[in-house]
N, C-alpha and C positions, 0 to 999 in steps of 0.2 A: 710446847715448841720454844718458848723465849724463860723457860723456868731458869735455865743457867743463862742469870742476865750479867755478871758478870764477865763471859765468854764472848758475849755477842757485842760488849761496852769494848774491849779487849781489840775486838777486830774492826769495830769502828776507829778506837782509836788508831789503831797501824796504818788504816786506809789512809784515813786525816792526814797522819802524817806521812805517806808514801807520796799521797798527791800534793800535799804541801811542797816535799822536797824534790817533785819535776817540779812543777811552778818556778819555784823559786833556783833550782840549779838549771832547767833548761831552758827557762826562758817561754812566754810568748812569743808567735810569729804574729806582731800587729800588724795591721791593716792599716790602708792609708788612710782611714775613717781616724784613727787614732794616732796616727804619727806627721799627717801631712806627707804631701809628696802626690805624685802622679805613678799611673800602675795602667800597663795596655796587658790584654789577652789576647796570643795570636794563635792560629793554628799555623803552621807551618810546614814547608816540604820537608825541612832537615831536621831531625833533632838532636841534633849535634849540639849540644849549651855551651861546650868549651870554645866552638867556632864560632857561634852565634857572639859569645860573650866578647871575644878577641877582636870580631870586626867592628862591633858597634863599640868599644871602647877605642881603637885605633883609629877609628873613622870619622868619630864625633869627640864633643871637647863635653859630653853628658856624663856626668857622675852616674853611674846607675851600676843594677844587678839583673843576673836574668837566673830563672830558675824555672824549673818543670812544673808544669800546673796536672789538673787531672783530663781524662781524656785528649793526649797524644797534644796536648797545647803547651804555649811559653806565658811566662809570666815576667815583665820587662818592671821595675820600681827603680824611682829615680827621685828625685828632688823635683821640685815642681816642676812640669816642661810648660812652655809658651807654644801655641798652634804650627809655629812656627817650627821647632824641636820638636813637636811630634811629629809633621808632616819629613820631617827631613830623615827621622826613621824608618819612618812607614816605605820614604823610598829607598832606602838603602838596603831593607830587606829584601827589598822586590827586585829593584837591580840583580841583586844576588841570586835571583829566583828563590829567596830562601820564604820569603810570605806567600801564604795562602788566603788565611781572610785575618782581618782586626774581628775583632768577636766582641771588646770592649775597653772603652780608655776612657780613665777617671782622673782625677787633677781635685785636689783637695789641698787648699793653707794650711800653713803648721800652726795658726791661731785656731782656725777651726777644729783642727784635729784636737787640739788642746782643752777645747771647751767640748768636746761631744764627748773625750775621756774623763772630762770632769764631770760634767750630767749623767752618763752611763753610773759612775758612782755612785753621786748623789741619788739616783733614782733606785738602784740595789736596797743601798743603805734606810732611806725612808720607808722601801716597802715593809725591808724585814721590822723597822721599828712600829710600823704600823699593827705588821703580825700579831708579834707580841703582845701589843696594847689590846688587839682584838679576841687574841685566844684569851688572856685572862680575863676580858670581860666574857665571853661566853661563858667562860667554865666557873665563872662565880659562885654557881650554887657549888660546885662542888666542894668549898672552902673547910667545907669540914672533916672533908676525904683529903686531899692536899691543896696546900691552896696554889690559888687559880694561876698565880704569874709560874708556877714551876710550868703548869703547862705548855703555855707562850716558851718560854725557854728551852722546853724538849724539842718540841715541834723545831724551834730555830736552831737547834745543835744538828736534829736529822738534815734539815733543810740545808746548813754549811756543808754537810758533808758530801750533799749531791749536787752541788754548785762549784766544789774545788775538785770531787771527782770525775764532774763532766768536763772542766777546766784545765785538768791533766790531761785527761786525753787527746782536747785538743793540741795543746802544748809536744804532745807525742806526735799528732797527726802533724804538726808545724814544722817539727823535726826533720822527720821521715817524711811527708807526700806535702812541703808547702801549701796546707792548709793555714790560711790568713782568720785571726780572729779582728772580729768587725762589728760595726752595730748591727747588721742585724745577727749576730752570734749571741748580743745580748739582751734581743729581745728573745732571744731562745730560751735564753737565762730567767728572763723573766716568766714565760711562759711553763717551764720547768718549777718556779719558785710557788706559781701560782697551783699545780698539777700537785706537786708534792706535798704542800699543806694542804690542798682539800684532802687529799687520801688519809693524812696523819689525823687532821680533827675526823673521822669517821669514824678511826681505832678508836682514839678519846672519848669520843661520844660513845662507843660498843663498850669502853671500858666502864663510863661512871656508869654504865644501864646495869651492867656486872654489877658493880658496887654496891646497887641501891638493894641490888635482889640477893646477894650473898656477900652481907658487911661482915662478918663473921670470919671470910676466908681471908688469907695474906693476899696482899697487891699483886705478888709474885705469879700466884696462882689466876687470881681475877684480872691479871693486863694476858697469860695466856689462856684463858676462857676467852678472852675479846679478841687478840688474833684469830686464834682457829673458828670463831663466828666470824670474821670478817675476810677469812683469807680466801674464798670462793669467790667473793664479791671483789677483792682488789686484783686479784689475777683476771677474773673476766673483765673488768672494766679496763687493765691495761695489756692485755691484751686483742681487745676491739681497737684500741687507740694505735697500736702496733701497726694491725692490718691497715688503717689508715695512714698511718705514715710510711710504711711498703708500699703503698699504692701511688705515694706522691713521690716518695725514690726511684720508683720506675718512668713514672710518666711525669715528673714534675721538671726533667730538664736540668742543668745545670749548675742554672743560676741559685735556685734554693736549697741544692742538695746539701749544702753541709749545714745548712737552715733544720733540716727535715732528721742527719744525723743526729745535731746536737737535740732534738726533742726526741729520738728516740731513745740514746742515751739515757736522758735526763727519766721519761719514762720507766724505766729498766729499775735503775738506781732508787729513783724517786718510792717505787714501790717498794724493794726491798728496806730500805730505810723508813720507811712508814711502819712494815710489820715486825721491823728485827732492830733497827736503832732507837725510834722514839719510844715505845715503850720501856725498853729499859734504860733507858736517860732518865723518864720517867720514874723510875720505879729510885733508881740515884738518887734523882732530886729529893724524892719522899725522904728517904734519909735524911738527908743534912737540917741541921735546926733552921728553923724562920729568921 
């Protein structure tokens, strides 16, 4: 399956860099978790945004945007509002008969925003270094198969790749349907980072079993003996995790849905880069001198 690891390093790379460059040319749509400011969800009679947008900027002295959220609602962002500026929106909609219900309204400092994009970081950043430090103490004995830190480092090459590929798409969904990323996007992230390394050390682990029983064969050969023993077990298990997260897209309401996307995503990816990236990163790194 991963014998032409070259092929499969090839197309990891393009991804990288495909997602790289939405990131970085289209931009995240942040959330006021991250940028500060105030953000209401209405449902509404009209959905007119060109009208909507035109009365509430003529009408009020409010810096803001409005833009389409999902299910037939608006999404109102502004610079901080006072109870006072929201309440004077809330009637102006209604005057207009253009509100139906507030569904929700958040108000968040630009300090705060500031500091929770700083710790969202920081918290990324220490887990993956954490990884690292941990895969190559587990795989210590394998030191005289390759040694242990290349491990930690595959593992964290797969793991980038499904953290900026789930990170485009949001970025895509930002574009197109004003999906907002937000802290909890990044606890997704996390939960994703956590999904995708156990599944990678399992190949790891199927691979040194390989190892020990057939030292004789190339790496090449022995990380695809470890796929195809492991590829029954990573489809089933993300596949149960699937039906679980369909089950909380249907019935889970709203609020978590793009919560419940970005883990399914991350799912998706996570697996395929367990059985087709890290291995042969792996097999890479075995190359290079110490």
């Amino acid at each position: 399956m991963i014998l032409k690891t070259k092929l499969w390093l090839i197309i990891s790379l393009v991804s990288l860099l495909c997602s790289s460059l939405i990131i970085v040319v289209i931009r995240p749509t942040w959330g006021i978790d991250f940028t500060g400011g105030s953000l209401l969800e209405l449902q509404t009679e009209n959905q007119d945004i060109e009208k909507i947008r035109d009365l509430l900027n003529n009408e009020t002295d409010i810096s803001l945007s409005v833009q389409e959220g999902s299910d037939e609602t608006l999404i109102v962002k502004s610079t901080p509002l006072t109870e006072a500026e929201h309440q004077e929106i809330i009637t102006l909609l209604r005057r207009e008969n253009i509100l139906k219900e507030e569904l929700r309204f958040e108000s968040i400092g630009p300090t705060i925003g500031a500091e929770l994009r700083r710790k969202s970081l920081t918290a990324v950043s220490l887990v993956v270094a954490v990884l690292i430090a941990y895969l190559a103490y587990t795989f210590r004995q394998a030191s005289g198969f390759i040694a242990s830190w290349k491990f930690g480092l595959a593992a964290v090459y797969a793991l980038m790749h499904d953290l900026l590929f789930v990170m485009a798409i949001f970025v895509l969904l930002g574009k197109f349907g004003g999906v907002m990323i937000d802290t909890l996007f990044v606890t997704a992230m996390l939960a994703i980072l956590g999904y995708s390394v156990n599944d990678t050390i399992v190949i790891f682990n199927r691979l040194k079993s390989e190892w020990t029983i057939n030292r004789n064969e190339s790496l090449a050969t022995i990380s695809d003996n470890a796929v195809k023993k492991s590829l029954v077990r990573s489809l089933n298990t993300s596949f149960t995790t699937l039906l679980v997260l369909g089950a909380l897209l249907l019935f889970g309401g709203s609020t978590i849905r793009w919560f419940i996307v970005a883990l399914a995503c991350g799912t998706i990816v996570g697996t395929y880069s367990s059985l087709f990236i890290a291995p042969p990163a792996l097999h890479f790194l075995a190359k290079v001198r110490r």
